[in-house]
C-alpha positions, 0 to 999 in steps of 0.5 A: 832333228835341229832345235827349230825344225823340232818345234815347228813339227811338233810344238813348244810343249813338246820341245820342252820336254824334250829339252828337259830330258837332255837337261844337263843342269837339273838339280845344279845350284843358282842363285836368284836375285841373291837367293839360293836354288836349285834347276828343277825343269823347263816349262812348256814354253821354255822357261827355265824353273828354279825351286827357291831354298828355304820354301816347303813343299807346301809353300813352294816358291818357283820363279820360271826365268827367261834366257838371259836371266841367269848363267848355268856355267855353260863357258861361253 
């Protein structure tokens, strides 16, 4: 089923997870405006959700990114 086709059948939430189970790029290394991090999922609405180095899990700090704001490396 085609990305557009998915989502009007069954929603953004729904897309979501269904993006981040096929998530290439979880766990990979980025940096943030000059801040180290790691890929840790997608929001439901399709936000990429980066877990920024040196915050504790008490204190976590996450930054959900839109696309464009970072590259993955895809080799475009």
């Amino acid at each position: 089923m085609q990305g557009q086709q998915f989502w009007q059948d069954r929603g953004s939430a729904e897309l979501a997870v269904a993006y981040q189970q096929r998530l290439v790029n979880l766990g990979q290394a980025v940096t943030v405006a000059g801040q180290p991090g790691r890929v840790i999922g997608v929001a439901g609405d399709g936000r990429l959700c980066v877990h920024l180095d040196g915050a504790t899990r008490e204190k976590a700090t996450l930054r959900y990114l839109q696309p464009g704001e970072i590259h993955l490396g895809y080799g475009l």
